[in-house]
ZABAMI-277384 format. One line per field, with one value per residue (C-alpha): residue number from 1; x, y, z. Coordinates in nm, 3 decimals. Layout:
# residues N
n = (NUM, ...) $
X = (X, ...) $
Y = (Y, ...) $
Z = (Z, ...) $
# end
This chain:
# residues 451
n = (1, 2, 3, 4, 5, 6, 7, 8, 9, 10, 11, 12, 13, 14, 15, 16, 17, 18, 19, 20, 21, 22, 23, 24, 25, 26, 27, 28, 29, 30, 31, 32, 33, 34, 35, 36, 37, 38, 39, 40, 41, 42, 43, 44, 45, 46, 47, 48, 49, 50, 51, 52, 53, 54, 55, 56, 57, 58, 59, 60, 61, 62, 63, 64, 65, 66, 67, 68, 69, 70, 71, 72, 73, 74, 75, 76, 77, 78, 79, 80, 81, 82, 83, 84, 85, 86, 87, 88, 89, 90, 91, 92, 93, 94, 95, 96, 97, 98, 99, 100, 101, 102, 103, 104, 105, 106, 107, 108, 109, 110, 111, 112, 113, 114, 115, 116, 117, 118, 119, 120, 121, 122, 123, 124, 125, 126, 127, 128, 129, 130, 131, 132, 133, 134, 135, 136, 137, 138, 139, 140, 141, 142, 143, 144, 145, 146, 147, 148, 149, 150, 151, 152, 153, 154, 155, 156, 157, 158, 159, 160, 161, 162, 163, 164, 165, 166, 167, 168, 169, 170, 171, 172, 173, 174, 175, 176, 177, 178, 179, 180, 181, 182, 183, 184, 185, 186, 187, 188, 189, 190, 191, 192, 193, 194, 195, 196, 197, 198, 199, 200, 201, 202, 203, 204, 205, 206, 207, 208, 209, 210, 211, 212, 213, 214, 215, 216, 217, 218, 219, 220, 221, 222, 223, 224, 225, 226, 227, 228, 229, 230, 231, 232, 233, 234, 235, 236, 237, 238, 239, 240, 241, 242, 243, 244, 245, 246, 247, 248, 249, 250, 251, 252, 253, 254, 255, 256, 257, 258, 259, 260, 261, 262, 263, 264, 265, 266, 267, 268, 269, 270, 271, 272, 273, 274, 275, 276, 277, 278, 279, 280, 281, 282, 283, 284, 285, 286, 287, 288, 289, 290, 291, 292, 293, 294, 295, 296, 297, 298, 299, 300, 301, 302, 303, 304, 305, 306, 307, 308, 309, 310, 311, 312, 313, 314, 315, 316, 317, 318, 319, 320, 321, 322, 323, 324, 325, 326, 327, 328, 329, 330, 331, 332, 333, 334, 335, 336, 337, 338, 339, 340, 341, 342, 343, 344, 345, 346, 347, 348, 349, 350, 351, 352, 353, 354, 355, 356, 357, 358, 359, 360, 361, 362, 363, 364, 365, 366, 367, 368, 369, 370, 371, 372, 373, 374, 375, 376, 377, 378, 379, 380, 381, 382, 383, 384, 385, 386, 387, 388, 389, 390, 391, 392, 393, 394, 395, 396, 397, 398, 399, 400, 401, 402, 403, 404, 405, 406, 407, 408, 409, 410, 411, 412, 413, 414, 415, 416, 417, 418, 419, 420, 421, 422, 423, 424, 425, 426, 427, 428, 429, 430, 431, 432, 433, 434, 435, 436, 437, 438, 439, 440, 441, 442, 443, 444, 445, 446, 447, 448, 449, 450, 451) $
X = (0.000, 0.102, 0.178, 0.293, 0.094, 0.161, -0.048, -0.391, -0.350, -0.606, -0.431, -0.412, -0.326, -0.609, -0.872, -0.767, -1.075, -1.393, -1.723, -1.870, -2.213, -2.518, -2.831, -3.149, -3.349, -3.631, -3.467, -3.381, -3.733, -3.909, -3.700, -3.788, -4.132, -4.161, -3.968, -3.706, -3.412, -3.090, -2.944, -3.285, -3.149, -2.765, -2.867, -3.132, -2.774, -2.515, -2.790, -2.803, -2.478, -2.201, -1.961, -1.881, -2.175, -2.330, -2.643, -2.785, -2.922, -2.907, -2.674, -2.379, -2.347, -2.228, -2.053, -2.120, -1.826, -1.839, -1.621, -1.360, -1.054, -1.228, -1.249, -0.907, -0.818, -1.015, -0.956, -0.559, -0.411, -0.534, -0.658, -0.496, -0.718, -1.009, -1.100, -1.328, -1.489, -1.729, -1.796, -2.173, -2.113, -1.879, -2.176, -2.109, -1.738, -1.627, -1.232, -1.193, -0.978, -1.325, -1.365, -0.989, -0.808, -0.462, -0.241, -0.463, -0.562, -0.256, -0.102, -0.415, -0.386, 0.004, -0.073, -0.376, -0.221, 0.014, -0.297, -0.488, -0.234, -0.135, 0.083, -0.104, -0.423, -0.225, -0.297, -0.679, -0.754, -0.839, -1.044, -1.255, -1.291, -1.367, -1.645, -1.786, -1.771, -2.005, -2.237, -2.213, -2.332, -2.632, -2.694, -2.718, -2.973, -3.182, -3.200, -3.262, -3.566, -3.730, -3.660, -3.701, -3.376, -3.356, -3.051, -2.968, -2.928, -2.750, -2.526, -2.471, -2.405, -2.155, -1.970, -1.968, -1.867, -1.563, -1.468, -1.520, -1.277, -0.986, -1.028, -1.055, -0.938, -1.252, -1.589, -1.946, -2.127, -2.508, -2.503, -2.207, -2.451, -2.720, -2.562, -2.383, -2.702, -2.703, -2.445, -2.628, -2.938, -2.762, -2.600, -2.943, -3.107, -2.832, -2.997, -3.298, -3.164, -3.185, -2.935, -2.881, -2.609, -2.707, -3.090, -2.923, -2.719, -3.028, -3.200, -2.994, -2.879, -2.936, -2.763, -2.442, -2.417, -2.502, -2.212, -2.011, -2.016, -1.926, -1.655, -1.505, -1.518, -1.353, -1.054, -1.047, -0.969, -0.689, -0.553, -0.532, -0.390, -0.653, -0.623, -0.869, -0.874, -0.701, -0.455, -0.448, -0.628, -0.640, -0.757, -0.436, -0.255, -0.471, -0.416, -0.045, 0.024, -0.147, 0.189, 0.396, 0.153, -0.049, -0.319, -0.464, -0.698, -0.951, -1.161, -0.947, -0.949, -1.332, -1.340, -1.144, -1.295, -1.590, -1.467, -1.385, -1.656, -1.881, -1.703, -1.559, -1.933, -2.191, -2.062, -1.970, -2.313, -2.473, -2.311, -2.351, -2.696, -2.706, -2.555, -2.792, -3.110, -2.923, -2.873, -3.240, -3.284, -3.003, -2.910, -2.751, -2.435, -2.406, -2.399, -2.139, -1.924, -1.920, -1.817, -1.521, -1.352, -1.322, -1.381, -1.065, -0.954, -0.819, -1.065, -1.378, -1.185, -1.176, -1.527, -1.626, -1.472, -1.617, -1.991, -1.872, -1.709, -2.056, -2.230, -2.026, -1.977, -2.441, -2.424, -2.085, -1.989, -1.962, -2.241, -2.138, -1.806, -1.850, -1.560, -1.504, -1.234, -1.009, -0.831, -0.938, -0.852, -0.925, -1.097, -1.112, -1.102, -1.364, -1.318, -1.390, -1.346, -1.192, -1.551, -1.711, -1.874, -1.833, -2.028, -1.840, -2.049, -1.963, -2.306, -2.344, -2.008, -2.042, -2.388, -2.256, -2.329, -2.024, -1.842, -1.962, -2.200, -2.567, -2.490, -2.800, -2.752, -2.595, -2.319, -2.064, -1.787, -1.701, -1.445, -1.246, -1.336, -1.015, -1.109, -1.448, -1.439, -1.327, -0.942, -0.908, -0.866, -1.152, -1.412, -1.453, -1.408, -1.623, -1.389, -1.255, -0.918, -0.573, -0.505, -0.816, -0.968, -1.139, -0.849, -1.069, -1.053, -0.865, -1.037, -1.392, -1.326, -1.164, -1.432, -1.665, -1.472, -1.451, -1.818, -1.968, -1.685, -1.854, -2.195, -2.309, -2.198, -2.459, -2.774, -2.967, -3.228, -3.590, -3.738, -4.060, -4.064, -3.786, -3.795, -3.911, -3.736, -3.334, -3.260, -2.988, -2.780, -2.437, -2.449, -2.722, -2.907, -3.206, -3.523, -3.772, -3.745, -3.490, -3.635, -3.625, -3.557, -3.289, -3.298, -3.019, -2.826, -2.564, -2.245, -2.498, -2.815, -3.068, -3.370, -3.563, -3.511, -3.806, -3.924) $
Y = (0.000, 0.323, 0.555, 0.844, 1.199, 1.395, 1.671, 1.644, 1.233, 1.141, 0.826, 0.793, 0.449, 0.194, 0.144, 0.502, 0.641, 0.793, 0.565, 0.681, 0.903, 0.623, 0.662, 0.524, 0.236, 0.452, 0.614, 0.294, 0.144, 0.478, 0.453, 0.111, 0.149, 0.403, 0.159, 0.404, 0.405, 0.331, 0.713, 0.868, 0.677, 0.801, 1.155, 1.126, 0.997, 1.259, 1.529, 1.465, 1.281, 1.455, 1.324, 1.011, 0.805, 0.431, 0.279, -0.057, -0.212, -0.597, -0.703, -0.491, -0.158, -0.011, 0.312, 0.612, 0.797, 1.134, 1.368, 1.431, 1.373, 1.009, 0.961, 1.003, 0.798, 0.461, 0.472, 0.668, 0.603, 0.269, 0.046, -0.240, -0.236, -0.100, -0.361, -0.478, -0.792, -0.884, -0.661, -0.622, -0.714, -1.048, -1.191, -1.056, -0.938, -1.274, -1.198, -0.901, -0.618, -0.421, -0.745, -0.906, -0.878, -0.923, -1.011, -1.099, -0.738, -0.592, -0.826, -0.749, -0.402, -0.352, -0.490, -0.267, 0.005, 0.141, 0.149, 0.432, 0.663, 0.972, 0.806, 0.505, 0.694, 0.777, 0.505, 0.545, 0.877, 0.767, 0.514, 0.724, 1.026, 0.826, 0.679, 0.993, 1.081, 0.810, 0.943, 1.280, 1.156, 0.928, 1.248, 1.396, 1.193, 1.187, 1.537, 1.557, 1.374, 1.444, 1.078, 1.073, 0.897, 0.775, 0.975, 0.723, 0.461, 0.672, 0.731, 0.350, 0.290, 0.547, 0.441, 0.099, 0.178, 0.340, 0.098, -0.167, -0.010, 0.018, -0.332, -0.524, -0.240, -0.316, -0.066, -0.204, -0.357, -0.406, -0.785, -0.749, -0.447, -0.665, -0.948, -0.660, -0.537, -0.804, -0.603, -0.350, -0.556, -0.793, -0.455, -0.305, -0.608, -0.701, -0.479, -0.687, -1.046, -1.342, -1.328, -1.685, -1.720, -1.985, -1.847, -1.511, -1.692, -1.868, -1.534, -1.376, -1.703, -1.594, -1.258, -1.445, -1.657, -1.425, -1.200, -1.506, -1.562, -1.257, -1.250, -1.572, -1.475, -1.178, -1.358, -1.582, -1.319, -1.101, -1.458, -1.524, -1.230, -1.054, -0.701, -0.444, -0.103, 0.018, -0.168, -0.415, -0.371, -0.382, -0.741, -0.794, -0.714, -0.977, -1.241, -1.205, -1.205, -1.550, -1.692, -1.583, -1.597, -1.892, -1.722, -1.537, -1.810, -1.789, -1.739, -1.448, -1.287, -1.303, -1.109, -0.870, -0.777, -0.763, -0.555, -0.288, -0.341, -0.228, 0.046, 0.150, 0.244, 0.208, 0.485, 0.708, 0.649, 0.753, 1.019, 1.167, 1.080, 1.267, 1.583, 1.643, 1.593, 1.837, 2.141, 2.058, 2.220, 2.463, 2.573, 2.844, 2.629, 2.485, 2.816, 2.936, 2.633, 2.681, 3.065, 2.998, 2.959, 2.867, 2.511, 2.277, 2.576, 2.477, 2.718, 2.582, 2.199, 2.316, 2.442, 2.146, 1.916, 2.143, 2.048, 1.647, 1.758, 1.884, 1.632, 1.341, 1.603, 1.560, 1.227, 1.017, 0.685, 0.512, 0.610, 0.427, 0.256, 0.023, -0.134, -0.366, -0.270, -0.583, -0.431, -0.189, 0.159, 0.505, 0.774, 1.092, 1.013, 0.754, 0.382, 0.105, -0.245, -0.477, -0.621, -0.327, -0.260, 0.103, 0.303, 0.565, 0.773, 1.014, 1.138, 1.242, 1.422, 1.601, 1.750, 1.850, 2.216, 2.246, 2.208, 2.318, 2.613, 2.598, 2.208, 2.095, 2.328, 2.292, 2.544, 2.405, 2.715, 2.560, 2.374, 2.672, 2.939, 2.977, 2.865, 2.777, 2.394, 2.234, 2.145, 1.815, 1.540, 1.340, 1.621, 1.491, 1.187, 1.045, 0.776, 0.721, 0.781, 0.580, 0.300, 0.144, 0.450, 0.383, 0.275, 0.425, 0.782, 0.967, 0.742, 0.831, 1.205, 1.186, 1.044, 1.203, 1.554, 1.422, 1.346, 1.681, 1.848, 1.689, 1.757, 2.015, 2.299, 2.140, 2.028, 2.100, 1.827, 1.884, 1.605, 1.457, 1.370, 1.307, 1.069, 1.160, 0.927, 0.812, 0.466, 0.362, 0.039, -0.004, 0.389, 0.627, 0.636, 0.806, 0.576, 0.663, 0.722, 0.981, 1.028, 1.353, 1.521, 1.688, 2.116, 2.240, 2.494, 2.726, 2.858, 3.130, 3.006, 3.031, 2.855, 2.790, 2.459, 2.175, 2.159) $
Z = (0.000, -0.079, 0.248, 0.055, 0.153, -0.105, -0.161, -0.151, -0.037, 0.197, 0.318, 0.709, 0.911, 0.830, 1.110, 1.271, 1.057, 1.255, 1.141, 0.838, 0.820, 0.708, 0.601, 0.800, 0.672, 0.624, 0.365, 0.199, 0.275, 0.130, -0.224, -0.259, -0.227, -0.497, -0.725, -0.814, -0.982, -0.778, -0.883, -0.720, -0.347, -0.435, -0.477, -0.189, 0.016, -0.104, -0.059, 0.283, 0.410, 0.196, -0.044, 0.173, 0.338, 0.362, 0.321, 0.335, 0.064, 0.246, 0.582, 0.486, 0.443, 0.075, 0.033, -0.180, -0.319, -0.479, -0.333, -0.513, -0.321, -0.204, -0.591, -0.639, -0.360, -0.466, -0.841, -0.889, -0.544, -0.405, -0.730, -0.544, -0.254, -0.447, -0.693, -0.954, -0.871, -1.129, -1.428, -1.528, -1.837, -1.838, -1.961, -2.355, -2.286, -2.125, -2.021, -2.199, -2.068, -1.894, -1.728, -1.648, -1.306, -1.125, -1.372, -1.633, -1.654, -1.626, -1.977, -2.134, -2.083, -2.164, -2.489, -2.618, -2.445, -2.750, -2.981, -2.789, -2.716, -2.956, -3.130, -3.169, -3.259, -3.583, -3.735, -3.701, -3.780, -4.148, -4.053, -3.826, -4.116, -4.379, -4.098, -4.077, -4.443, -4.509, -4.262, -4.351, -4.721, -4.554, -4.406, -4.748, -4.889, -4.606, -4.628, -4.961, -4.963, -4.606, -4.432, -4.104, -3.917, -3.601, -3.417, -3.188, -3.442, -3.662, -3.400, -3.308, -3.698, -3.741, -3.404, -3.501, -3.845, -3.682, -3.449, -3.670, -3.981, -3.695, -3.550, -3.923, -4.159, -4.333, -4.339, -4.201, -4.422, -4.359, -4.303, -4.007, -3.901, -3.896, -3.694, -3.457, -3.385, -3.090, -2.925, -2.868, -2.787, -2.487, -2.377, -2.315, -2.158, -1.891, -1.643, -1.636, -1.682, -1.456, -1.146, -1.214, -1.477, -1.671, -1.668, -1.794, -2.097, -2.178, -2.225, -2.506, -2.608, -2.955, -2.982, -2.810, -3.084, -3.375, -3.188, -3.179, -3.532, -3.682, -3.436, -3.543, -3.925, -3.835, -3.663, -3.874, -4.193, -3.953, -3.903, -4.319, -4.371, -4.541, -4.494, -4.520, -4.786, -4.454, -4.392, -4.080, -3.774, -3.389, -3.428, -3.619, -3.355, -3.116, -3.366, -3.377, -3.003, -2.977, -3.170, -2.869, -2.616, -2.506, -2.272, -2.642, -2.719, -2.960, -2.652, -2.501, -2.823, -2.932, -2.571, -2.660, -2.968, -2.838, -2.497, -2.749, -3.017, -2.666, -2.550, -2.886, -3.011, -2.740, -2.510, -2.772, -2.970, -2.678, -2.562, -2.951, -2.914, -2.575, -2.745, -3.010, -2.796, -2.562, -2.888, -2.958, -2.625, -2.661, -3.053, -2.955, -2.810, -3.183, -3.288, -3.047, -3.141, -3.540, -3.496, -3.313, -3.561, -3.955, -4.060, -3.948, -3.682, -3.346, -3.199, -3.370, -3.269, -2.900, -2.912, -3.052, -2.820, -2.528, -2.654, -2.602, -2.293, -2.177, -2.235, -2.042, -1.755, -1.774, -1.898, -1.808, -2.000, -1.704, -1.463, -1.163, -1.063, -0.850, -0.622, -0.359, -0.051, 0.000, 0.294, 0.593, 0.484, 0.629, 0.353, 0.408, 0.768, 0.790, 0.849, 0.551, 0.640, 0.438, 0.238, 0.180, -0.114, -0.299, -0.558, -0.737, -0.869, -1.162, -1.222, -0.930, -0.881, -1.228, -1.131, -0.756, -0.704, -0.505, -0.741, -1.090, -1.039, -1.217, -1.259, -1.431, -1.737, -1.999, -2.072, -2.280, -2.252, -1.854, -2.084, -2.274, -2.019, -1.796, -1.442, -1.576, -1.418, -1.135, -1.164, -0.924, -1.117, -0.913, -0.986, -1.376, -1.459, -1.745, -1.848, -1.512, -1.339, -1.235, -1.390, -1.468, -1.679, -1.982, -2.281, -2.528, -2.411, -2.670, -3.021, -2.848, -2.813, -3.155, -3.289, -3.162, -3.280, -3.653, -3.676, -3.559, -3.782, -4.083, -3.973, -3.715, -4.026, -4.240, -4.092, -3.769, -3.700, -3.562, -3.319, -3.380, -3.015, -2.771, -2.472, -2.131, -1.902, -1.881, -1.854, -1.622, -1.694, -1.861, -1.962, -1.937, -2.214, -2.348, -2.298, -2.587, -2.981, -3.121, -3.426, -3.633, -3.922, -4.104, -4.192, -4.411, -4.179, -4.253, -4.016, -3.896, -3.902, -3.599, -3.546, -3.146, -3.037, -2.992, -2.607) $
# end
């Protein structure tokens, strides 16, 4: 364990910690008979116990994290003692990297590493423009002749179009975005499946293997040699480590592909997704963002970037992080015994008054304004932090980026209707039809938004 107290470190000598502030079971008791989500009993707890408090949700009490400092502490300065212990999704993702521990983890991290850094992201950038090129021309037609789109899908099919050109060097076709489809589909349901793991397999038995199948004909052309338009891919890379080392499987690397077919296009789809519904409500930020500066400007980049920014600080990738304490430890002065359970909670810390003022709107400029955020590293944290945060940080802000490049300067898009309610699972997502249609829209055009 790390005793260093460097500045800012809220390590202290385990067990010396004061007990921490809990809720009562009324509390607990009231939420669960309105059937609410579990984010309506966080926020109930942080509203009234702070950024550090337990409740009880069965025998042992789980702890809520959103303070930032505490946030810091259990994901960047103790990952060793705060652990993953079963992902959510190791149903679809098997012994991917999301999923992997111990050592495991840290080979199957090492090697992907490389590929999402900078330098690494290199060798994607085509992949991802040419991804948004063709949606930018779907876009095209769609407005030429009225169709209505669904934005969500649209988003999802241009995400996995992306993802899927860097993994195989190849672009989606509609057949693999037929059969890929499932992804998206088991994602969804895993909320609501059977505790019971076999009863749960049995349930999207179907999707697994459709998944299963295009992931096996896609190993099985990196494997052949067949290269893409592109050029090799990540899964390339997969393919070729299983000459050297035994523990890449066919198994291990159907996970992997999958681990990053998931959170190479889900989270960003959504979070896309997210940001349009979010201009519907506020044109005037799309506005602000395209007169920054010319087309292919840093400044109009930066704006750009500071809409995406926006919406993960309202509507995080990764909702909840939850943990599990292997050791006693002391946080921010409170006592956690080894066994405890604990939620971090990005939503929640993003939309903390405290911290960023006026929380619930939407106000993109917090991002290029000087002094306009919080600074702490704990206080935003859409991807996560420490070693454990999100490999996939840098394509899905890139992509992201590249696709509102080629299309916020050329259409706006009017809602038929837009959903009422937010579904919590994997990521937060809206719960309701997207579906809209596209108005040509100049650099400085205006219109009111829908709702």
């Amino acid at each position: 364990m790390d005793t260093a107290a460097g500045p800012g470190s809220l390590h202290q000598v385990p067990g010396t910690g004061r007990p921490l502030p809990e809720a009562g079971l009324g509390l607990v008791e009231r939420w669960r008979a309105t059937g609410g989500e579990l984010v309506e009993l966080l926020s109930q707890v942080r509203e009234r116990f702070g950024g550090i408090a337990a409740f009880r949700l069965g025998p042992a009490p789980t702890v809520l994290v959103t303070d930032p400092q505490a946030v810091q502490h259990v994901l960047a300065r103790q990952p060793e003692l705060y652990v993953k212990r079963s992902h959510r999704a190791r149903l679809l993702i098997g012994d991917g990297v999301l999923a992997a521990t111990g050592t495991a983890w840290k080979r199957q991290r090492r090697l992907l590493q490389s590929q999402f850094t900078g330098t690494g992201m290199r060798r994607y950038e085509q992949r991802i423009t040419e991804a948004a090129r063709t949606t930018a021309g779907r876009w095209a037609r769609y407005a030429r002749t009225g169709q209505t789109l669904d934005v969500g899908r649209e988003m999802r099919r241009f995400a996995l179009d992306a993802i899927w050109r860097s993994l195989t060097g190849h672009p989606l076709d509609d057949g693999t975005e037929r059969e890929l489809a499932a992804v998206a589909a088991v994602t969804a349901a895993l909320p609501t499946l059977p505790a019971d793991a076999t009863e749960a397999q049995g349930a999207v038995a179907t999707d697994l293997a459709r998944i299963d199948a295009a992931a096996r004909r896609a190993i099985d052309a990196a494997r052949s040699g067949a290269a893409g338009p592109h050029g090799p891919g990540l899964l390339h890379i997969l393919t070729e480590a299983a000459a050297e080392r035994p523990e890449y499987t066919d198994r291990l690397i159907r996970d992997e592909l999958v681990t990053l077919l998931v959170a190479g296009h889900e989270t960003t789809a959504t979070t896309l997704t997210w940001l349009y519904l979010l201009l519907d409500r506020h044109p005037a930020a799309r506005d602000e963002a395209l007169a920054a500066g010319a087309e292919g400007s840093a400044q109009r980049r930066q704006a750009i970037q500071a809409l995406v920014h926006e919406t993960l600080r309202l509507y995080p990738s990764a909702w909840i992080l939850p943990r599990h304490a292997t050791e006693d430890d002391t946080l921010a002065g409170y006592a956690i015994e080894a066994g405890t359970d604990v939620l971090v909670c990005p939503y929640l810390t993003h939309r903390d008054p405290e911290l960023w003022p006026d929380p619930e709107h939407f106000a993109p400029r917090r991002f290029i304004t000087p002094d306009g955020r919080p600074t702490h590293p704990g206080a935003y944290f859409p991807f996560g932090i420490g070693p454990r945060a999100c490999l996939g940080l840098q394509f899905a802000l890139r992509e992201s980026t590249v696709l509102l490049e080629h299309l916020l300067p050329v259409h706006t898009l009017a809602f038929s209707s837009t959903p009422t309610k937010t579904a919590y699972g994997l990521t937060v997502r809206p719960d309701g039809p997207t579906t809209a249609t596209l108005l040509a829209a100049g650099p400085d055009s205006r219109r009111g938004g829908v709702g």
